[in-house]
C-alpha positions as CSV (number, residue, x, y, z in Angstrom):
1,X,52.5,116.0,76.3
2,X,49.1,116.5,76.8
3,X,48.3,114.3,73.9
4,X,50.3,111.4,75.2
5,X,48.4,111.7,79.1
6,X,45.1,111.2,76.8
7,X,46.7,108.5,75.0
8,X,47.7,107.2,78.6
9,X,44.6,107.6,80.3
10,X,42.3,105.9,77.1
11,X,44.7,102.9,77.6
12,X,44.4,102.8,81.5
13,X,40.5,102.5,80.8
14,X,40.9,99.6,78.1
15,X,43.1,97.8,79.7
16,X,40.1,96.9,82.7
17,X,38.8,94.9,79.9
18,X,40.8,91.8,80.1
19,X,42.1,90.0,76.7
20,X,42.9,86.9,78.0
21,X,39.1,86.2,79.4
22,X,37.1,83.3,78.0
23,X,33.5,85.2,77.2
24,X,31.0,82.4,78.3
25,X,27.7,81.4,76.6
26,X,25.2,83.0,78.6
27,X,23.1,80.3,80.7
28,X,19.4,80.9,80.3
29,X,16.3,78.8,82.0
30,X,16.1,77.5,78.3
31,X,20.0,76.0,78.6
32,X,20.3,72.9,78.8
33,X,23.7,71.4,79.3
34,X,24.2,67.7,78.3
35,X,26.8,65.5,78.0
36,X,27.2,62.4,75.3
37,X,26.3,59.8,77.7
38,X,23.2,61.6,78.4
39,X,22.2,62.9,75.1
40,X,22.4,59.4,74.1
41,X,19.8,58.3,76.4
42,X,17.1,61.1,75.5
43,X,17.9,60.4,72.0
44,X,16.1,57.0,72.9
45,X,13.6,58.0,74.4
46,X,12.7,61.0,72.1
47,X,13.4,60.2,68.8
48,X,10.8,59.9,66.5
49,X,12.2,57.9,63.5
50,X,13.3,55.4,66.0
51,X,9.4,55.2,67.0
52,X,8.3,55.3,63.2
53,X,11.0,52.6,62.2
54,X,9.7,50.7,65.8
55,X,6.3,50.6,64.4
56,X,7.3,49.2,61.3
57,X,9.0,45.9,63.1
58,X,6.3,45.7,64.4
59,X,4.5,45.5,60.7
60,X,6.6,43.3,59.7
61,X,5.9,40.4,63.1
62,X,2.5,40.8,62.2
63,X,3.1,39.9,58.9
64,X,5.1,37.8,60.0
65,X,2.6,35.6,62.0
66,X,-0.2,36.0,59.1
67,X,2.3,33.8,56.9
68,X,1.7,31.1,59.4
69,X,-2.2,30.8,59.5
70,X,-3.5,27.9,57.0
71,X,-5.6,28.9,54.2
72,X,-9.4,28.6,55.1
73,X,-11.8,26.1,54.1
74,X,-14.5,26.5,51.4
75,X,-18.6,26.1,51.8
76,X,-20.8,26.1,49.6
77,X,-24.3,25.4,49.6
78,X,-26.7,25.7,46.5
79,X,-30.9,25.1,47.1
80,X,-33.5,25.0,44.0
81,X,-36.0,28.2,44.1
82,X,-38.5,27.5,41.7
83,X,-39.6,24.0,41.2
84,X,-41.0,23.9,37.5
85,X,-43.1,21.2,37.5
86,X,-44.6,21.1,41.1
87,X,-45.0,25.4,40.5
88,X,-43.6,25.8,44.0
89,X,-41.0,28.7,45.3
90,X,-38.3,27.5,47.4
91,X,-39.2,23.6,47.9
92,X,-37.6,21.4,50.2
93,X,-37.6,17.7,50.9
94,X,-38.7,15.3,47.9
95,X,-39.9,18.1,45.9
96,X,-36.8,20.2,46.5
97,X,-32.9,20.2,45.5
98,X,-29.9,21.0,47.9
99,X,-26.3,20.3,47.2
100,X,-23.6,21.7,49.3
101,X,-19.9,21.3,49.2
102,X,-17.1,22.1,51.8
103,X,-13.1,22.4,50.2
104,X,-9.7,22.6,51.5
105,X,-6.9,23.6,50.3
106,X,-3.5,21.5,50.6
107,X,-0.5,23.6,49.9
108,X,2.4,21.2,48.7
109,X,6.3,21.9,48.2
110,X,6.6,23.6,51.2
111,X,5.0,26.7,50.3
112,X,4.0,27.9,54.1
113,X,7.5,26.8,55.2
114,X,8.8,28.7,52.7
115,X,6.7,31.8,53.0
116,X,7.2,32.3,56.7
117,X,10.8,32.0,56.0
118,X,11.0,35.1,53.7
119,X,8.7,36.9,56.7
120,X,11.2,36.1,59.2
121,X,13.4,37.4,57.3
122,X,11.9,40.2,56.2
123,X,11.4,41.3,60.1
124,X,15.0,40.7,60.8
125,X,15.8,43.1,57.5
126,X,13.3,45.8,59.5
127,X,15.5,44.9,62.5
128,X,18.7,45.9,61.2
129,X,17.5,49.2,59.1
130,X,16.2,50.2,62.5
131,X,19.7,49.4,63.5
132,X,21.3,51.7,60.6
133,X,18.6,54.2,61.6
134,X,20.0,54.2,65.2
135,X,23.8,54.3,64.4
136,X,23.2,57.2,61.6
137,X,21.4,59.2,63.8
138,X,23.9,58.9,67.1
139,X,26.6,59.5,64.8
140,X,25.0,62.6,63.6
141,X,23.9,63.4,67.4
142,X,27.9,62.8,68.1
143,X,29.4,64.9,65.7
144,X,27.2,68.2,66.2
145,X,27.7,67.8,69.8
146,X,31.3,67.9,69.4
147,X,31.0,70.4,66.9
148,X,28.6,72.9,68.7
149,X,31.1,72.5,72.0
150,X,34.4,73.2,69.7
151,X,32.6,76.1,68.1
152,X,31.5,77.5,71.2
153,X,35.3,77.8,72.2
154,X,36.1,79.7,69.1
155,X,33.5,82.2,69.5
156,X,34.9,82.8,72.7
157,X,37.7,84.1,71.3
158,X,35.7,86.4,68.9
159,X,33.3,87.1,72.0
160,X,36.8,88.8,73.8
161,X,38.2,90.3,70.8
162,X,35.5,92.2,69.5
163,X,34.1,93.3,73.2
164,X,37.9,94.7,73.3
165,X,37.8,96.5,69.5
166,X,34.3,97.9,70.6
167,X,36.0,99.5,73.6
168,X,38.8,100.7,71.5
169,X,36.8,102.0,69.1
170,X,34.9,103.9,71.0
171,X,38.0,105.8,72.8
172,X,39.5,106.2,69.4
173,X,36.5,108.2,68.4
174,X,36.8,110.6,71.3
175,X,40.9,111.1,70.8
176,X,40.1,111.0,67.0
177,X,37.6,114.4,67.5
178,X,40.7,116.0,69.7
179,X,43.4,115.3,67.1
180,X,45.0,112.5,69.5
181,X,45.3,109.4,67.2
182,X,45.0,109.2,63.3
183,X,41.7,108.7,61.2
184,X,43.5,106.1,59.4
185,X,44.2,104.3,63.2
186,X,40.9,104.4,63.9
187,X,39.6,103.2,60.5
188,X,42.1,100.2,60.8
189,X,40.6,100.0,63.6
190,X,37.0,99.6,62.6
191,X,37.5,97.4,59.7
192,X,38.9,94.9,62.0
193,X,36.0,94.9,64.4
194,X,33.5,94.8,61.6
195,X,35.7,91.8,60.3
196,X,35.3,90.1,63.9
197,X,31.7,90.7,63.8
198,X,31.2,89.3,60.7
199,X,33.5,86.0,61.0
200,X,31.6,85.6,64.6
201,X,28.2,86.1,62.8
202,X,29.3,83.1,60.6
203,X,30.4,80.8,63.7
204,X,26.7,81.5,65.4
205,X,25.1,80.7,62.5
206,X,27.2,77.3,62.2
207,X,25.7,76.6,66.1
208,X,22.4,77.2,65.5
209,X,22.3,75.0,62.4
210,X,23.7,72.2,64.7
211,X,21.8,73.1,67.3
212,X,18.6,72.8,65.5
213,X,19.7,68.8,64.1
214,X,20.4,68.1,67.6
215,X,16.9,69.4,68.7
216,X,15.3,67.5,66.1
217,X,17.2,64.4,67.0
218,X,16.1,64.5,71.0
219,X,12.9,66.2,69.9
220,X,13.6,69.1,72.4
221,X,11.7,72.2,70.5
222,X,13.1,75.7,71.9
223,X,15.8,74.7,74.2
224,X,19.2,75.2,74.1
225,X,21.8,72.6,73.8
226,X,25.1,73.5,75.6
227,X,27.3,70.2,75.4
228,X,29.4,69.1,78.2
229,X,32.7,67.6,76.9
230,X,35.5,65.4,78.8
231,X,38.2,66.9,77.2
232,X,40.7,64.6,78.9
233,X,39.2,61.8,77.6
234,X,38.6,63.2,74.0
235,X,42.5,64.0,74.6
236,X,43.7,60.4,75.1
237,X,41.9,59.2,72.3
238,X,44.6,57.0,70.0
239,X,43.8,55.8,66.6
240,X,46.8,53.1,67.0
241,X,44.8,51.4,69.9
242,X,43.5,49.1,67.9
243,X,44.8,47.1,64.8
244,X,43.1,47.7,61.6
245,X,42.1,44.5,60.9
246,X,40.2,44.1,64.5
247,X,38.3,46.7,63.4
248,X,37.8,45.7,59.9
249,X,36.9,42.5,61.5
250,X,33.8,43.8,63.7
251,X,33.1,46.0,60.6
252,X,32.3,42.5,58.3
253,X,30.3,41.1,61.6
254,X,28.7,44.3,63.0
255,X,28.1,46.9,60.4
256,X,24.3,47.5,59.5
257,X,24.8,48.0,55.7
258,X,27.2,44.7,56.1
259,X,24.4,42.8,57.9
260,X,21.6,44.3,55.4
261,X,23.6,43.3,52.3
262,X,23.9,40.1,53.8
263,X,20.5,39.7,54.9
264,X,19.5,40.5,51.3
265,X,21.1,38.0,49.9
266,X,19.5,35.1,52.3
267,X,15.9,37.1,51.5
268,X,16.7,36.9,47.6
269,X,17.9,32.9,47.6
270,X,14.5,32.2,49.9
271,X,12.2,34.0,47.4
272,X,14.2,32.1,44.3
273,X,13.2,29.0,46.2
274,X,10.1,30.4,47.4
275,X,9.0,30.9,43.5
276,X,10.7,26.9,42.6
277,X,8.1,25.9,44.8
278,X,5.1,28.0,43.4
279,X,5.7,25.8,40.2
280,X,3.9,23.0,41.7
281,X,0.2,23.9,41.9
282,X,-1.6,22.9,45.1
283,X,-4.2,20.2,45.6
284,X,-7.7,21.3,46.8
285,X,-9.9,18.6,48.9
286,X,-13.4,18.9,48.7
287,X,-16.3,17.0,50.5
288,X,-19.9,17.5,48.4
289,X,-23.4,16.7,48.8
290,X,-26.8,16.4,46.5
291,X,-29.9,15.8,47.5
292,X,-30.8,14.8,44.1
293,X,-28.3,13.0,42.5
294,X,-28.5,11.8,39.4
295,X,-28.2,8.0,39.9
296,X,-28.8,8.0,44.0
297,X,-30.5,10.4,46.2
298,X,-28.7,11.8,49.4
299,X,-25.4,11.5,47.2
300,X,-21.6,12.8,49.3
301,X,-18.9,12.3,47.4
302,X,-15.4,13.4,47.6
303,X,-13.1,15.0,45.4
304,X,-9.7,16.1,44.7
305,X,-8.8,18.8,42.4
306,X,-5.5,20.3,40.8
307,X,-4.0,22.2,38.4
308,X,-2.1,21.0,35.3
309,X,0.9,22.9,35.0
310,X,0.9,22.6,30.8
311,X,1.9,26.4,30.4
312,X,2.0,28.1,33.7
313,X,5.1,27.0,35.5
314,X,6.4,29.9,37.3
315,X,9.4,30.2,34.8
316,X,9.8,34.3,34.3
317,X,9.4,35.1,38.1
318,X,11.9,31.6,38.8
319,X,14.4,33.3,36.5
320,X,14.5,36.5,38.0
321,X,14.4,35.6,41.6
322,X,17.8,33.4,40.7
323,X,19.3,37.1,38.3
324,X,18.1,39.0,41.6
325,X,19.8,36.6,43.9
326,X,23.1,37.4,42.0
327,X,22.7,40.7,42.0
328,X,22.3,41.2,45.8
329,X,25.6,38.5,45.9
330,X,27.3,41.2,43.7
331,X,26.2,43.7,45.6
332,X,27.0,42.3,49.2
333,X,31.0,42.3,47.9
334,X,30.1,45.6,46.9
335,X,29.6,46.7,50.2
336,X,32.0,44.9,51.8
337,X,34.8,46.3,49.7
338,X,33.2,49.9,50.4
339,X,32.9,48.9,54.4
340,X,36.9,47.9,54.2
341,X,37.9,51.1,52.5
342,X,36.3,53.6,54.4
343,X,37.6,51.7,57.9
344,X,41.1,52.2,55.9
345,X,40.5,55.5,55.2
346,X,38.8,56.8,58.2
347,X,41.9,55.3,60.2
348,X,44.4,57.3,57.9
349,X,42.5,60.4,58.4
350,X,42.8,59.8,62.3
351,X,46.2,59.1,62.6
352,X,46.7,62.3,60.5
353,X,44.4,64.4,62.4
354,X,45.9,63.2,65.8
355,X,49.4,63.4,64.7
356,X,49.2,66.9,64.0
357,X,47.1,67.6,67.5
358,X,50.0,65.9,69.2
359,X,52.6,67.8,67.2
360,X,51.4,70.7,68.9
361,X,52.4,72.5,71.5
362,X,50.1,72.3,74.4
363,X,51.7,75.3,76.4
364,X,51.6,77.1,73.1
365,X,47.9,79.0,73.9
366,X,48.7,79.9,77.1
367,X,52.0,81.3,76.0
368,X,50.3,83.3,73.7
369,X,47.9,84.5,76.9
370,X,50.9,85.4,79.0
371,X,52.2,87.7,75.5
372,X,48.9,89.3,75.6
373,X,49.6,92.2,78.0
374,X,53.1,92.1,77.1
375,X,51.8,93.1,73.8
376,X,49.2,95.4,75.0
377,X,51.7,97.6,77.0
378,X,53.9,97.8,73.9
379,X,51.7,99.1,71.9
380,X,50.1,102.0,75.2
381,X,54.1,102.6,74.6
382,X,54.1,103.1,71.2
383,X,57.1,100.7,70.7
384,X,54.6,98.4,68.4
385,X,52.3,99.8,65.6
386,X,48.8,99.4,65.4
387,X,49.2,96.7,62.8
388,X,52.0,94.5,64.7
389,X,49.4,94.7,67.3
390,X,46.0,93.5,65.5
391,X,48.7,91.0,63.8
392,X,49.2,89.4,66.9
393,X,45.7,89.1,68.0
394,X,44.9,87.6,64.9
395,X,47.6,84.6,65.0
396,X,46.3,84.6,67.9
397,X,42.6,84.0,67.1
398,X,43.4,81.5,64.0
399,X,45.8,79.5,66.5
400,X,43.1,78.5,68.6
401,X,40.4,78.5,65.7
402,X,42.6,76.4,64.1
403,X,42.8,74.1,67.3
404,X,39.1,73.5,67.7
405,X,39.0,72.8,63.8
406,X,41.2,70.4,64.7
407,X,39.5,68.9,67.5
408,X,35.9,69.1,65.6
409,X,37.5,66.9,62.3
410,X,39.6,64.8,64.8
411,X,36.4,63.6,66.6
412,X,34.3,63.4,63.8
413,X,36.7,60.8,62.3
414,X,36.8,59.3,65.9
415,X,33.0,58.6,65.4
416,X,32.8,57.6,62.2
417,X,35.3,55.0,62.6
418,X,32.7,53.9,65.8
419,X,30.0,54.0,62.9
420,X,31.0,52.3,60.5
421,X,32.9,49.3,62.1
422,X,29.9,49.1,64.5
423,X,31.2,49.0,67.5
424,X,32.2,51.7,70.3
425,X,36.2,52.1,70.1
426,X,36.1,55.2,70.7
């Protein structure tokens, strides 16, 4: 009897630890709790591959506006030094010889059209890889924010669970030392709290790791990232609210690796053309002057020059401008039938992944909270063994581990449907 008032009175001090309590992440000055919308605009501002990839548009209009500038005009200007006969250094006038000669060169078959075509293009490529840059980056910054705030729920759970165990375990050992419970009760346990700790250790470890991409991507050093998620509006989310082929559709148009593989293409058919054109040499004007011409003094005369193309007619680099250009042609279906299929098969992982959320039963967790102390009592009462007990906290745990699993791969589809069809559906 006096065994059981022990038994009794080690429950009555357990049970003013609550099961059913959600153990919040402790808020520190260092906290810093950010939604999507907002992380999205620091991730503008702060990013520093979005700066490094800014600076290389910029590159790319400068060389851009060097492919418009005309080549430069030629002088040259020659004068006798020694004079032979007259033994005099550096003569000038009748005793003296001076020729001079200014040049220009005309560039023909449209060469400077042609070359600040492929520039043009060439910024509009740096454009759109800034673009991909962008997109691959907020998906990234979307999915470890929805994974750091999922995670955070499921170590909640651990949080209450092991705070409980260390309670337990602690009264055990006292009733243990007084003969009032079994060694191999408070083993059991033990070995479940040391399981706790270690599964929990795990789920930290997954934060930080996310925690730390997300600080890299809004270059915030030493803070921490607590997301703040809608989860009404991550709730209504439906992958049938839009028809595959719409999004397909805005895939083709919007996609970066779309536009890139298309924009490749364009660059590769201007170069071919570019190097048709480098086939037909350029003419060079020239204007010259000597003082001491052979027939007449004072002579100008003027003068065209050009090369003969005999041998050199551009024909390797022609040929494999035109076997590049159907390459990148190749390689823009290539894309495209990759674009289509992971559109398909993001959409079929939704619909699968939301399916089985909805299948659910959303009073089933707090069910399971109303069984807790039901379940607690039992086992102060010895009507439930120690295992039926743990058993229940553990369905328990992997019910709502498995719900935030859920909700982490059922977003992460979400987003990367947003990603690759480039557009926000969701």
């Amino acid at each position: 009897m006096i065994k059981m008032m022990r038994f009794i009175a080690l429950w009555c001090g357990l049970i003013a630890i609550p099961f059913s309590m959600q153990a919040q992440s402790t808020v520190t000055a260092d906290t810093l709790q950010i939604s999507i919308d907002s992380a999205d605009a620091m991730f503008l501002r702060n990013n520093l591959q979005l700066l490094a990839q800014k600076y290389n548009i910029s590159a790319q209009k400068a060389l851009e506006a060097q492919a418009k500038i005309y080549p430069n005009p030629n002088v040259q200007a020659t004068s006798l030094i020694y004079n032979t006969q007259t033994k005099d250094w550096f003569p000038f006038g009748n005793k003296g010889e001076v020729t001079a000669q200014l040049s220009q060169e005309i560039i023909l078959a449209g060469k400077r059209n042609k070359q600040v075509k492929l520039a043009t293009a060439n910024t509009q490529l740096s454009q759109l890889q800034f673009l991909d840059l962008l997109q691959t980056l907020k998906f990234t910054l979307h999915t470890d924010l929805y994974t750091i705030y999922f995670l955070h729920k499921s170590s909640n759970v651990y949080t209450d669970e092991i705070n409980s165990l260390n309670a337990l375990t602690k009264g055990f050992d006292e009733q243990l030392q007084q003969g009032n419970v079994s060694q191999k009760e408070a083993l059991r346990v033990k070995a479940q709290l040391y399981s706790l700790q270690s599964e929990y250790n795990d789920i930290i470890n997954q934060i930080n790791d996310k925690e730390s991409e997300v600080r890299i991507i809004l270059h915030l050093f030493g803070a921490f990232i607590l997301p703040q998620v809608d989860e009404a509006r991550v709730a209504a989310l439906n992958p049938n609210q839009y028809p595959l082929q719409t999004i397909v559709d805005s895939a083709l148009q919007n996609h970066p690796d779309m536009k890139i593989a298309k924009l490749n293409t364009q660059i590769n058919e201007l170069n071919y053309n570019y190097q048709k054109s480098l086939a037909v040499p350029d003419l060079n004007l020239n204007v010259g002057y000597d003082q001491q011409a052979g027939f007449v003094k004072n002579n100008f005369a003027l003068g065209l020059g050009i090369d003969l193309p005999f041998f050199n007619r551009n024909q390797g680099n022609i040929r494999s401008a035109k076997i590049v250009t159907e390459l990148s042609k190749v390689n823009e279906q290539n894309v495209e039938a990759n674009v289509q299929e992971n559109i398909y098969n993001e959409l079929v992982k939704a619909n699968s992944y939301d399916h089985l959320y909805r299948s659910r039963d959303q009073n089933f967790e707090g069910d399971f909270k109303k069984l807790q102390q039901a379940t607690l009592q039992n086992y102060r009462a010895r009507n439930i063994s120690l295992l039926d007990f743990l058993d229940f906290y553990d369905a328990y745990k992997e019910n709502i581990l498995q719900t935030n699993n859920l909700q982490i791969n059922r977003m992460t589809v979400f987003e990367a449907i947003n990603f690759y069809s480039g557009s926000n559906f969701y």
